[in-house]
KOLMI-797761 format. One line per field, with one value per residue (C-alpha): residue number from 1; x, y, z. Coordinates in steps of 0.02 Angstrom, whole numbers, plus 32768, in hexadecimal, padded with zeros to 4 digits. Layout:
<pts>
drenfi <- NUM  ... .
xx <- X  ... .
yy <- Y  ... .
zz <- Z  ... .
</pts>
This chain:
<pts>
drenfi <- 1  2  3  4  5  6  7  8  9  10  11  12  13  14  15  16  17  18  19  20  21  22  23  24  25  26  27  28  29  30  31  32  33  34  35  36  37  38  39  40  41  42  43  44  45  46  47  48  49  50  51  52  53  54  55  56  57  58  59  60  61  62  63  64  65  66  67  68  69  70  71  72  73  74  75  76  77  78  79  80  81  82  83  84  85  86  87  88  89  90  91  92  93  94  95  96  97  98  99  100  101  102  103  104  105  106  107  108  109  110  111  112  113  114  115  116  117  118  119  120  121  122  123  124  125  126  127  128  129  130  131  132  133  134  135  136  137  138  139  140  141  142  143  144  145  146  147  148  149  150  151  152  153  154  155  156  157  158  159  160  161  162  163  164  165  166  167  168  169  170  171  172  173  174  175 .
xx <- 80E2  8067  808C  8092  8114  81D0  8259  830A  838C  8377  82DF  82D2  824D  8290  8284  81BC  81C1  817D  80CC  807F  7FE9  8020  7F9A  7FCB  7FDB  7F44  7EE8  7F2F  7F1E  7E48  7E40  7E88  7E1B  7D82  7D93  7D64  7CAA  7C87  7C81  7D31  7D71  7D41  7D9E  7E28  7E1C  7E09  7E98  7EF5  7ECD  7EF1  7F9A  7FBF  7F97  8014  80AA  807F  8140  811E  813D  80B7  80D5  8048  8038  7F89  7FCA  7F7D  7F43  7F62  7F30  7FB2  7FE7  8098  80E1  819C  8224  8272  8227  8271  81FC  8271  8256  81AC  814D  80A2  8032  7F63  7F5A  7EAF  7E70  7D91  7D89  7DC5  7E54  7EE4  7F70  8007  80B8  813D  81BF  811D  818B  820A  8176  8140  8091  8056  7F91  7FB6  7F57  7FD3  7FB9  8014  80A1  8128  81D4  81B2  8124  807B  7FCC  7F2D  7E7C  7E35  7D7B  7D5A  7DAF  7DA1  7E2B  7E9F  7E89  7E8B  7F2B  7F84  7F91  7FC8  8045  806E  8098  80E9  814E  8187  81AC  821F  8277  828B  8319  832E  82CD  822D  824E  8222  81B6  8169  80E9  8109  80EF  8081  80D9  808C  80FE  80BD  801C  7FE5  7F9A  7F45  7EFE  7E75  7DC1  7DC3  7D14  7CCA  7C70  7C09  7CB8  7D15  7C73 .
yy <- 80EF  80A9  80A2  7FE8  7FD3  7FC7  8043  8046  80BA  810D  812E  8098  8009  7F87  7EC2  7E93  7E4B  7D9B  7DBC  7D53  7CF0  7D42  7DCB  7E84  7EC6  7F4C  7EAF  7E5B  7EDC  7ED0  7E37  7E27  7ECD  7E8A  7DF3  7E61  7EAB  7F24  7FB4  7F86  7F68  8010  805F  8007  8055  8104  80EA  80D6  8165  81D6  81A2  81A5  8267  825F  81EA  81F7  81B2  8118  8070  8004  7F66  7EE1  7E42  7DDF  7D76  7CF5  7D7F  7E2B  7E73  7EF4  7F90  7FD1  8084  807B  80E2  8030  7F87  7F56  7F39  7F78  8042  8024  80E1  80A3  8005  7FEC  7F67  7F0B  7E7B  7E25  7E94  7F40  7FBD  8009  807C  8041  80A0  800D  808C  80D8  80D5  8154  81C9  8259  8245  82DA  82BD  8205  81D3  8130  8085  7FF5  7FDE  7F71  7FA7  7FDB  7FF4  804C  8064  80C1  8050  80BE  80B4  812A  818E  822B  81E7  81DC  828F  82C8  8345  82E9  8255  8294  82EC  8242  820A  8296  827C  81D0  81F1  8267  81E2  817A  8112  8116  81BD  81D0  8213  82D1  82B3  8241  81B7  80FC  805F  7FC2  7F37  7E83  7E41  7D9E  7D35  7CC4  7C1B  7C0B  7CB3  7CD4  7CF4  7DC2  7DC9  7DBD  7D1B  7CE1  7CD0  7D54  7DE4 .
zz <- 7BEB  7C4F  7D20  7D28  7CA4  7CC4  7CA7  7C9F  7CF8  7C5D  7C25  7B9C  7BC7  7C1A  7BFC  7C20  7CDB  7CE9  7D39  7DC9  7D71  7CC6  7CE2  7CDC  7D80  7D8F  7D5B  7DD7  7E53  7E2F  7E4A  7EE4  7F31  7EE1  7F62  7FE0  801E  7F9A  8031  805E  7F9C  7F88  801F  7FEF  7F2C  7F7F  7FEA  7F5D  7F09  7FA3  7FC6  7EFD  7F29  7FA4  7F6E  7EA8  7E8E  7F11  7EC2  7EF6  7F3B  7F47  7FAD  7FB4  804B  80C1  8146  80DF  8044  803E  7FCD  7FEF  7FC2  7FAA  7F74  7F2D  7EFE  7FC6  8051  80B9  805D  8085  80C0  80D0  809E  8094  80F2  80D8  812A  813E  81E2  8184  814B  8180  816D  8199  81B0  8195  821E  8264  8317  82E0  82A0  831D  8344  83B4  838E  83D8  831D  8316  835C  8396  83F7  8399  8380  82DD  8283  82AB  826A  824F  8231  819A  81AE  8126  80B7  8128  819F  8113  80E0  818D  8196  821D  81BB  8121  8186  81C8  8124  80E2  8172  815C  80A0  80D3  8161  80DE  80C6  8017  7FC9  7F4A  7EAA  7EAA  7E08  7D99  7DBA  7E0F  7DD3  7E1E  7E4B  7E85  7F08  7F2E  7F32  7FB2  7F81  8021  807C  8104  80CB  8086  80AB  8159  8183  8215  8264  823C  8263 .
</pts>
């Protein structure tokens, strides 16, 4: 079965899901990174892959929103059991940890200052295989709410679609 199909409790394929724009979701999923500079489309593919290596189970959850391109990993198809998202906008990439505030940071690696969540700007893919940061999200797998299944692979999900979002490449504005 392929990743972005639908299971039941029990194993058996469940009814087809009514897809946003009728395209399959990896499809999707292209098209919506392939708006972006093709440096930054790739970061955002690699990304991808490297926290695949690390939360192989994660459900992703996409949203191609008016300010955010993002990619969710879940434990559920909530937002709410959200561990990390790539968050991608024109001016770049980050890593975001959706209860980033509750996550010990001793290196100081996490920014922001909400309530709630906090962030990393991935410049390259080194900073996402530095070990602190794949700690970090080890870490907040483990605080989750709701947890990842010890085995087997996740499934992509498109969340919602925006009809009117900010430019995804940088213009004489946004550089």
């Amino acid at each position: 079965m392929h990743p972005t199909e639908n299971v039941s409790k029990g194993g058996r394929q469940a009814a087809p899901r009514a897809r946003l724009g009728g395209e399959k979701p990896e499809a999707q999923l292209a098209s919506f990174i392939r708006k972006f500079e093709p440096s930054v489309a790739k970061l955002i593919r690699d990304c991808r892959s490297e926290i695949r290596k690390t939360l192989p189970s994660a459900i992703e959850l996409v949203y191609d929103n008016y300010n955010f391109f993002v990619i969710g990993y879940s434990s559920t198809e909530r937002a709410s059991d959200c561990i990390v998202s790539i968050a991608a906008a024109a001016n770049g990439v980050g890593l975001s940890f959706y209860w980033g505030a509750n996550l010990p940071d001793p290196t100081g690696i996490l920014q922001g200052s909400g309530k709630q969540n906090r962030f990393i700007r991935i410049t390259n893919l080194k900073v996402l295989r530095m070990p602190e940061v794949i700690g970090l999200v080890k870490m907040a797998a483990a605080q989750g709410k709701t947890a990842l299944k010890a085995g087997g692979v996740g499934r992509l999900v498109i969340k919602s679609v925006s009809s009117r979002q900010r430019p995804r490449r940088r213009t004489a504005n946004t550089a």
